[in-house]
C-alpha positions as a Markdown table, in Angstrom:
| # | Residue | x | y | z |
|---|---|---|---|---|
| 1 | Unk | 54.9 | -41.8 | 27.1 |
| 2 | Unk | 52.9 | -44.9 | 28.4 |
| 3 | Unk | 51.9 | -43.0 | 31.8 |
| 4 | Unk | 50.3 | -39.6 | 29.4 |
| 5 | Unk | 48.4 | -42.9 | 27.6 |
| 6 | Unk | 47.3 | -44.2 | 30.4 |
| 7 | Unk | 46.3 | -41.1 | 31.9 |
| 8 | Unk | 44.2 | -40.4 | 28.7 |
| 9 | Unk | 42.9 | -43.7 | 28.7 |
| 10 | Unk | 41.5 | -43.7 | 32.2 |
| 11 | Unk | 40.0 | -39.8 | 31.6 |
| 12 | Unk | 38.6 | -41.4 | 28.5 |
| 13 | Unk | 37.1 | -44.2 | 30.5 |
| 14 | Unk | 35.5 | -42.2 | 33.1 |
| 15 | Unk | 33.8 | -39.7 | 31.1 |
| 16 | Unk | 30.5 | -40.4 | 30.1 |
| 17 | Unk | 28.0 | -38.2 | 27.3 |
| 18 | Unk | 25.3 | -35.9 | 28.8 |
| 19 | Unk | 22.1 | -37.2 | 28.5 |
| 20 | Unk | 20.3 | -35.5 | 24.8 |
| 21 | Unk | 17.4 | -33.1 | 26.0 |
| 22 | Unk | 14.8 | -31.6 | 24.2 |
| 23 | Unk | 14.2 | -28.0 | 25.0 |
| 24 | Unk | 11.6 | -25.8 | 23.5 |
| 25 | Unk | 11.1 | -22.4 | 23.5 |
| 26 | Unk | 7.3 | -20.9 | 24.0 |
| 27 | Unk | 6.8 | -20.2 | 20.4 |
| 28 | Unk | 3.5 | -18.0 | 19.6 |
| 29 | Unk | 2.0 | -19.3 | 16.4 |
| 30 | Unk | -0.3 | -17.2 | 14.9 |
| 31 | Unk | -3.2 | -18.9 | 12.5 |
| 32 | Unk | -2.3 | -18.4 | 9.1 |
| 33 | Unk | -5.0 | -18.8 | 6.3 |
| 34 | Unk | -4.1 | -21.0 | 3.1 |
| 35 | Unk | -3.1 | -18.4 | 0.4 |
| 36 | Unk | -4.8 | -18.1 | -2.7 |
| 37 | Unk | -4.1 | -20.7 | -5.4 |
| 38 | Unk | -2.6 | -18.4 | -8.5 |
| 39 | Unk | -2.1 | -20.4 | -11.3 |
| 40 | Unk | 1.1 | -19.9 | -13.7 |
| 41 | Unk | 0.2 | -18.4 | -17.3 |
| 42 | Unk | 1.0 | -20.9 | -19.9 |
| 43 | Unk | 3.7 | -19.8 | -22.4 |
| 44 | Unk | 3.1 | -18.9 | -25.8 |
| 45 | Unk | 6.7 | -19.7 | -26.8 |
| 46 | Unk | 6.4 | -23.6 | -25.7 |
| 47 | Unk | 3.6 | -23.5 | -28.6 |
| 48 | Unk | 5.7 | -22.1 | -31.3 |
| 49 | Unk | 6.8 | -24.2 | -34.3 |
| 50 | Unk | 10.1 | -24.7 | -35.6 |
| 51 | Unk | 9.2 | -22.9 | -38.7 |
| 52 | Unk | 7.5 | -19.6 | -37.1 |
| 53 | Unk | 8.5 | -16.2 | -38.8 |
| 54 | Unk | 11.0 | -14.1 | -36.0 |
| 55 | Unk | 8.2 | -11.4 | -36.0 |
| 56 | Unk | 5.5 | -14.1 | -34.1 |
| 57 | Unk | 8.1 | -15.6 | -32.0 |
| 58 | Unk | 9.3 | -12.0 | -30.6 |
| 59 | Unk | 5.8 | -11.4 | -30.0 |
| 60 | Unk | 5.3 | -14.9 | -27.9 |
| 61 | Unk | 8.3 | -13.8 | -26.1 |
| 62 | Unk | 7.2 | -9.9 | -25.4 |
| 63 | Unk | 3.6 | -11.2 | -24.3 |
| 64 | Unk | 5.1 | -14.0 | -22.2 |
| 65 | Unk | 7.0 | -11.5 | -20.1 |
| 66 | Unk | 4.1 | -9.7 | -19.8 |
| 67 | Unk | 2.1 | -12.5 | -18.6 |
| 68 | Unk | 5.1 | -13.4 | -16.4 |
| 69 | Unk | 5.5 | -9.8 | -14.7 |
| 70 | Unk | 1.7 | -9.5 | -13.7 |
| 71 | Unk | 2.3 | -13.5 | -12.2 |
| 72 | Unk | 4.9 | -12.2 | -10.1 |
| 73 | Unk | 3.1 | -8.9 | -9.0 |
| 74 | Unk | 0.1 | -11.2 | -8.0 |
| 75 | Unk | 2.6 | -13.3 | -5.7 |
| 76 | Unk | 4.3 | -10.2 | -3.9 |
| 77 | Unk | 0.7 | -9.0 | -3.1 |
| 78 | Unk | 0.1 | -12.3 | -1.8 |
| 79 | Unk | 3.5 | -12.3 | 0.1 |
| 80 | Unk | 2.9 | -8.5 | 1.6 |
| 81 | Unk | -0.3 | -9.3 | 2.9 |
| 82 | Unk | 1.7 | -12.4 | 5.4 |
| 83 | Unk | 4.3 | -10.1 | 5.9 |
| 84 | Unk | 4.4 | -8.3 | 9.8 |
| 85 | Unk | 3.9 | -5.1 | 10.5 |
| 86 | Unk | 7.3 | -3.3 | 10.7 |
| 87 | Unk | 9.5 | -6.3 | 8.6 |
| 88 | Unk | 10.8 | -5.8 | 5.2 |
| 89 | Unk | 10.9 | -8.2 | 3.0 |
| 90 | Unk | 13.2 | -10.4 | 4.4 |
| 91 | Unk | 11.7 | -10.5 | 8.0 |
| 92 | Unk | 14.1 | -8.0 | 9.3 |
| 93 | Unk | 12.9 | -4.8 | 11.3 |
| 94 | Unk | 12.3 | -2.1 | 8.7 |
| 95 | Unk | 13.5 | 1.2 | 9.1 |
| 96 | Unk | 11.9 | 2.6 | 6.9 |
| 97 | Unk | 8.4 | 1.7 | 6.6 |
| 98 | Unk | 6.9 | 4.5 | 3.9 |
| 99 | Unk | 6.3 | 2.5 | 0.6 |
């Protein structure tokens, strides 16, 4: 038992860490203009009062969605104009590229 020790002590001893190196691969990085600032729409239903009637605060809540739907199709028109010919969504390759 005190020879595998020793054995495993003097490997131990004798091996030393590879240096760290940086390696970087030739990336290609296209210029990318800022995209467009599009502000959030406020929401109606932050406004509301305790005391509001369920009629106005269904409406706040119907209008807000409506608000919110047209904010997010403003984004994904911002995001499909970044995106590469040939990638989905995700960056993959599309297969099918009729939209």
């Amino acid at each position: 038992m005190k020879i595998i020790l020793l054995i495993i002590g003097a490997f131990s001893a004798c091996a030393t860490m590879p240096e760290p190196r940086n390696v970087a691969p030739p990336v290609f990085i296209q210029h990318c203009p800022a995209p467009p600032i599009v502000w959030r729409p406020p929401l109606r239903v932050g406004d509301l009062a305790p005391t509001q009637n369920m009629y106005e605060v269904l409406k706040s809540y119907i209008l807000d969605v409506w608000d919110l739907m047209g904010y997010a199709a403003q984004l994904e028109l911002i995001l499909d104009s970044y995106r590469l010919e040939g990638t989905d969504e995700f960056g993959n390759e599309a297969t099918n590229t009729s939209r």
